[in-house]
N, C-alpha and C positions, 0 to 999 in steps of 0.2 A: 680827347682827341688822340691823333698820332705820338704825340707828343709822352702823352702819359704811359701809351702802351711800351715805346721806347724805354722809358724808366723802370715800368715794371718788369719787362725782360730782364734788363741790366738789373733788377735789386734782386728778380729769381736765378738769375746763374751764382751757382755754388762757393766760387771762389769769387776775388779780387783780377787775378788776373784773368777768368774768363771773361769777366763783365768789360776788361780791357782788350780783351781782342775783337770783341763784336764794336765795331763803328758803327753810327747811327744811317750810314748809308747800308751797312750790311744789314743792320735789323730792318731800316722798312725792305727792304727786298725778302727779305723772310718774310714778311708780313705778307708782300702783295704776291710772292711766290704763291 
């Protein structure tokens, strides 16, 4: 689900601190963007 796709974004960004600036309301809008 959403849920996992959420994760995998956050475990593919490069660093630590990118995976901390993307909030879960940021990535689904990426999503549905």
């Amino acid at each position: 689900g959403s849920a996992q796709l959420l994760r995998q974004l956050m475990l593919d960004q490069p660093t630590l601190v990118d995976a901390k600036a993307y909030s879960p309301e940021r990535l689904q809008n990426k999503i549905l963007a």
